[in-house]
Backbone as CSV, one residue per row, in Angstrom:
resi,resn,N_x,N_y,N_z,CA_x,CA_y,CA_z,C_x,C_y,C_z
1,UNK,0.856,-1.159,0.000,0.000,0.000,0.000,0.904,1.224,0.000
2,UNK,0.512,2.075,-0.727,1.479,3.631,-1.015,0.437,4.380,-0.555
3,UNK,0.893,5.639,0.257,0.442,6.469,0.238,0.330,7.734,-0.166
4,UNK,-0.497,8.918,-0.948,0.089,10.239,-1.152,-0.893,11.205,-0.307
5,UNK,0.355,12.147,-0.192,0.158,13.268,0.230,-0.691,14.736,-0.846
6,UNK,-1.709,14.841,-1.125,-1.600,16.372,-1.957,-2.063,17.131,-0.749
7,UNK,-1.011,18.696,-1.292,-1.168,19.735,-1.511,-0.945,20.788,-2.138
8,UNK,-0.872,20.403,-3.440,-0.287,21.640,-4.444,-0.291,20.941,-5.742
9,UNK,-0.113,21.918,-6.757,0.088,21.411,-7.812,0.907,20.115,-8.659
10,UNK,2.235,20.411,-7.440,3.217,19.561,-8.309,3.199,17.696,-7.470
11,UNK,2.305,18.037,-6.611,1.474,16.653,-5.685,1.213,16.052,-7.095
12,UNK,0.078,17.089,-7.268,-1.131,16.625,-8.227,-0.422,15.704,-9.598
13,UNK,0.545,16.448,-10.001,1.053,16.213,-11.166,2.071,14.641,-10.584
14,UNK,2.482,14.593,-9.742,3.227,13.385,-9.459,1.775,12.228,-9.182
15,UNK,0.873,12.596,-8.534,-0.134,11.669,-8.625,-0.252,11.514,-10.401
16,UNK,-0.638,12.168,-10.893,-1.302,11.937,-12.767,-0.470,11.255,-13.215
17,UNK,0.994,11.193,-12.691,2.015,10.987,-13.494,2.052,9.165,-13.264
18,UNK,2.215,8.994,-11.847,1.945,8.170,-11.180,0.971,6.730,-11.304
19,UNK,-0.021,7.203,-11.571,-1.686,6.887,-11.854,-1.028,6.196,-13.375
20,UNK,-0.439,7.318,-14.163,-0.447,6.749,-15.652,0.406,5.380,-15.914
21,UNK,1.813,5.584,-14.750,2.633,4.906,-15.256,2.262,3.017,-14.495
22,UNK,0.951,3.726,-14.023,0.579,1.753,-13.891,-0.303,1.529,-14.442
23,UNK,-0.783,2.159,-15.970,-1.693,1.980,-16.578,-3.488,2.372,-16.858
24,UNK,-3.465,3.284,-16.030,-4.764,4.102,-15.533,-4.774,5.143,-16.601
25,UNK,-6.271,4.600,-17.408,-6.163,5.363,-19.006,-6.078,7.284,-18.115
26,UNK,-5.921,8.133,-19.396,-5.222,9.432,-19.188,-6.843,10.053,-18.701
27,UNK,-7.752,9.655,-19.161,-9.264,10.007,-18.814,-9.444,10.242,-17.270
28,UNK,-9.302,9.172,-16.954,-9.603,8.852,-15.277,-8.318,9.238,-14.810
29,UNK,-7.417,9.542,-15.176,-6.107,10.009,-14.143,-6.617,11.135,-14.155
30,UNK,-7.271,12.020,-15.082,-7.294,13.268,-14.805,-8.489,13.883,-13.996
31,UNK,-9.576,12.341,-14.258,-10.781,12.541,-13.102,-10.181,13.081,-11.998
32,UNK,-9.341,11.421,-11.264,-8.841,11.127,-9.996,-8.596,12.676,-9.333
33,UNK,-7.379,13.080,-10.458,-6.741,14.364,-9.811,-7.990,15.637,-9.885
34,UNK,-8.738,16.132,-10.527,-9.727,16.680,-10.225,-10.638,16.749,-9.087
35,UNK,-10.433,15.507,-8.555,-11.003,14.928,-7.735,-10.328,15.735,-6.219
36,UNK,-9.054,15.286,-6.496,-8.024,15.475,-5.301,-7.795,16.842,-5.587
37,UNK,-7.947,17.650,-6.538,-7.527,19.211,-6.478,-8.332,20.145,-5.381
38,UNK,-9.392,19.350,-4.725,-10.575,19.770,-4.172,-9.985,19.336,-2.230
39,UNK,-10.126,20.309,-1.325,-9.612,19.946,-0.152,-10.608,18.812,0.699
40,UNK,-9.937,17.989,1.757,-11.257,16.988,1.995,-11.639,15.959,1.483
41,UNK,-10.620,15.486,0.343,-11.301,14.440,-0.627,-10.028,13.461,-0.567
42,UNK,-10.319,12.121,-0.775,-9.344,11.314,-0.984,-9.471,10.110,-2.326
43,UNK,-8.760,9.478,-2.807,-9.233,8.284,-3.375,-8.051,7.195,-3.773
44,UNK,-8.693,5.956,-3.752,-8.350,4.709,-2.737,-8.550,3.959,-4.578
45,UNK,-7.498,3.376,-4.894,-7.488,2.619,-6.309,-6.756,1.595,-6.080
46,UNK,-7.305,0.423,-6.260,-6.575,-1.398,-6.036,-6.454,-2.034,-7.739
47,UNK,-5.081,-2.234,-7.667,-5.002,-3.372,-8.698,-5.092,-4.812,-8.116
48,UNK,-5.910,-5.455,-8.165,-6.043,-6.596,-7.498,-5.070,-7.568,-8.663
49,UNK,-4.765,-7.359,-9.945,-3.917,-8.326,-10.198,-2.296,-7.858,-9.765
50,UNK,-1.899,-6.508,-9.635,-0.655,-6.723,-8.985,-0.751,-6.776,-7.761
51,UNK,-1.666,-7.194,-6.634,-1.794,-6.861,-5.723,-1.180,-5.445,-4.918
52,UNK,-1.642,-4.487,-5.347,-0.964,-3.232,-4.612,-2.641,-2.279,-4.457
53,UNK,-2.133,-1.245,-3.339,-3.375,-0.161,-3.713,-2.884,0.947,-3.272
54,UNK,-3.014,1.848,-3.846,-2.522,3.262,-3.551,-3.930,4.431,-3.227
55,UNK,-3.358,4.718,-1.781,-4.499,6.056,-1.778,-3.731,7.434,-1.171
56,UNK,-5.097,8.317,-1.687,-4.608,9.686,-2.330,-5.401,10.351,-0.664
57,UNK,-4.659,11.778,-0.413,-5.684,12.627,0.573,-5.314,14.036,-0.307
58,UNK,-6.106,14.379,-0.245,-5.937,15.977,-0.833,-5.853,16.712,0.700
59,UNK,-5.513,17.928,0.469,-5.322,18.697,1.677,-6.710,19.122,2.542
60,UNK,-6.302,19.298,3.733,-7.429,19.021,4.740,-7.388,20.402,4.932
61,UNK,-9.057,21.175,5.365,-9.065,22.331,6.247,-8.971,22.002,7.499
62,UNK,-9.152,21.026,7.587,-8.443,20.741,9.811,-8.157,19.997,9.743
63,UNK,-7.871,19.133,11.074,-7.443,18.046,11.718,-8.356,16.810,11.567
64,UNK,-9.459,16.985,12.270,-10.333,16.760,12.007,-10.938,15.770,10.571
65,UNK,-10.907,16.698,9.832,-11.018,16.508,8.277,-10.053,15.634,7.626
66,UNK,-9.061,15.483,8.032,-7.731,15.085,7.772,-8.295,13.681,7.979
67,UNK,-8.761,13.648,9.329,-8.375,12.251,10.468,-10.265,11.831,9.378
68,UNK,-11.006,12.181,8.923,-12.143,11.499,8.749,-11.733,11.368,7.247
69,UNK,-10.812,12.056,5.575,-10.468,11.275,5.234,-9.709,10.188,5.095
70,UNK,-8.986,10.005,6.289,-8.300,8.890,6.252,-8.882,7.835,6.528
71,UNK,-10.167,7.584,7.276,-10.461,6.969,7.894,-11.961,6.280,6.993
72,UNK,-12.144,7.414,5.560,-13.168,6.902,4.375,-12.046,5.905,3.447
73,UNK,-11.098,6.628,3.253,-10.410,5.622,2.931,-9.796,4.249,2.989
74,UNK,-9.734,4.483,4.467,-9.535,3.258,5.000,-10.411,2.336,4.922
75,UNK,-11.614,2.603,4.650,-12.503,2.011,4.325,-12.562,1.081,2.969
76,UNK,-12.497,1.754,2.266,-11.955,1.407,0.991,-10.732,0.326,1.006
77,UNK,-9.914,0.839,1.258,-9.055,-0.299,1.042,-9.348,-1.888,1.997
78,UNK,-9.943,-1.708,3.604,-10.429,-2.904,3.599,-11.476,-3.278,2.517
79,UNK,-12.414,-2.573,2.551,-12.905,-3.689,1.372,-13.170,-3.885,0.074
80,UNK,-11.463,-3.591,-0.791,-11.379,-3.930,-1.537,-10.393,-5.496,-1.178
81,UNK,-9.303,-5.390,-0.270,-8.524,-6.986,-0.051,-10.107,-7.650,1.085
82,UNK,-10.783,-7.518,1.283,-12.045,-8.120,1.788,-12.662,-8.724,0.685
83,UNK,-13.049,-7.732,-0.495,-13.147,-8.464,-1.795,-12.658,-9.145,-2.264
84,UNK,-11.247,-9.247,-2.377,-10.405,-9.998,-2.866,-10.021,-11.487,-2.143
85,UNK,-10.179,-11.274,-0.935,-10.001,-12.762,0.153,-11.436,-12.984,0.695
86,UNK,-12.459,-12.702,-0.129,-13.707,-13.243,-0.026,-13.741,-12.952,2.099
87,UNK,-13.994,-12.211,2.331,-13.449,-12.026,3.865,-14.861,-10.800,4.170
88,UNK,-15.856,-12.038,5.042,-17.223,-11.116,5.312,-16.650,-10.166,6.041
89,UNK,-17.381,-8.540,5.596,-16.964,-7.169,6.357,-17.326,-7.155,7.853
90,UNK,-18.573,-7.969,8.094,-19.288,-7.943,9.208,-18.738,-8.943,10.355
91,UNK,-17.546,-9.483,10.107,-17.118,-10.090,10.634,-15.639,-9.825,11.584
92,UNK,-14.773,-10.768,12.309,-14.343,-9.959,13.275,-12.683,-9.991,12.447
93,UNK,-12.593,-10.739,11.532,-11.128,-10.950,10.856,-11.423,-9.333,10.465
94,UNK,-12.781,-9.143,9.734,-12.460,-8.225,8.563,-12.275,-6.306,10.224
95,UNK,-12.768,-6.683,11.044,-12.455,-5.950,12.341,-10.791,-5.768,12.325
96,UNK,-9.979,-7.120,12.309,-8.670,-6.715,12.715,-8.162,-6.025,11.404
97,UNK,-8.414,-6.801,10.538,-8.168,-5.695,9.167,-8.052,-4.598,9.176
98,UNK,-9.031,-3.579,9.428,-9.627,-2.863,9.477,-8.293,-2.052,10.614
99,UNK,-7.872,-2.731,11.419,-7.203,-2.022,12.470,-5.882,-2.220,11.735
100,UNK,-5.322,-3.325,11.335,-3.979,-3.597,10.417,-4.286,-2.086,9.616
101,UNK,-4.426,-2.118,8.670,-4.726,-1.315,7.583,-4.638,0.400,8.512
102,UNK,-5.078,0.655,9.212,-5.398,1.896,10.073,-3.990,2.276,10.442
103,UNK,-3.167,1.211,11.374,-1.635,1.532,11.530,-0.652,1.628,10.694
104,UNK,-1.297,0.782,9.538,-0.269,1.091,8.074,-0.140,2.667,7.865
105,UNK,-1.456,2.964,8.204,-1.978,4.459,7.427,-0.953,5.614,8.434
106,UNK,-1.046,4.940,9.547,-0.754,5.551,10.859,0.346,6.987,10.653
107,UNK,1.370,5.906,9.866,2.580,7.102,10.008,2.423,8.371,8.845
108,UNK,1.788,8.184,7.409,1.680,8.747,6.868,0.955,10.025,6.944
109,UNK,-0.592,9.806,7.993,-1.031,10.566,8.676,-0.492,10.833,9.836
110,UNK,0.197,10.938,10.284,1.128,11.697,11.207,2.433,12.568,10.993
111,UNK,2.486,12.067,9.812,3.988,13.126,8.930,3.084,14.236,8.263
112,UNK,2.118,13.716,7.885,0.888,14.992,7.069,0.822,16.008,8.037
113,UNK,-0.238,16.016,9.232,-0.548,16.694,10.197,0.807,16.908,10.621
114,UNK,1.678,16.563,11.140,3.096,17.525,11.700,3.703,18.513,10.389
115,UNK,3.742,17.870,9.313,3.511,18.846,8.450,3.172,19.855,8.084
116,UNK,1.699,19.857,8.264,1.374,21.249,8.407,0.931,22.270,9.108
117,UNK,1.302,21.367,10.408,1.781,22.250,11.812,3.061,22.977,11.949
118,UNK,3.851,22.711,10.842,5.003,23.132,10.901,6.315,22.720,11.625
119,UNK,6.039,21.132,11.994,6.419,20.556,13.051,7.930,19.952,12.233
């Protein structure tokens, strides 16, 4: 799992760039980033045949905001490998998941927010 950071243009452009060079027609790369040019927004894309998934946060107006897209996302990525390992959501594996996946996220959202605390 990769994570990115946007806030600025040249984010954006390393995401498009990014997006393209694993095959994500030029259409939808430029959705995606449209998408992410917008503060508050994130998005969560799985290649289930290379097994990898990369998700995006665009820049947050708070903390707050920050900590609830990470946490839509996170969503997403459990259940897309939930999809993939046939693994009921409602269940307590897909629970620890859910917490695996959260500490992965952990440090990336914590270099963000010290980030732009100036820390």
């Amino acid at each position: 799992m990769a994570t990115f950071d946007i806030s600025g243009r040249e984010d954006l452009r390393e995401v498009y760039e990014s997006l393209l060079s694993i095959g994500i027609p030029d259409h939808k790369a430029q959705s995606i980033c449209m998408t992410l040019s917008r503060p508050n927004t994130g998005y969560t894309i799985t290649d289930y045949e290379g097994k990898y998934t990369l998700v995006f946060a665009s820049w947050a107006t708070n903390p707050s905001q920050m900590y609830d897209t990470i946490q839509h996302e996170t969503k997403h990525v459990v259940e897309h490998i939930s999809n993939y390992y046939d693994v009921n959501p409602k269940s307590e594996e897909s629970a620890y998941l859910q917490g695996e996946v959260s500490r992965l996220m952990y440090p990336a959202s914590a270099f963000v927010f010290c980030r732009r605390r100036g820390r």
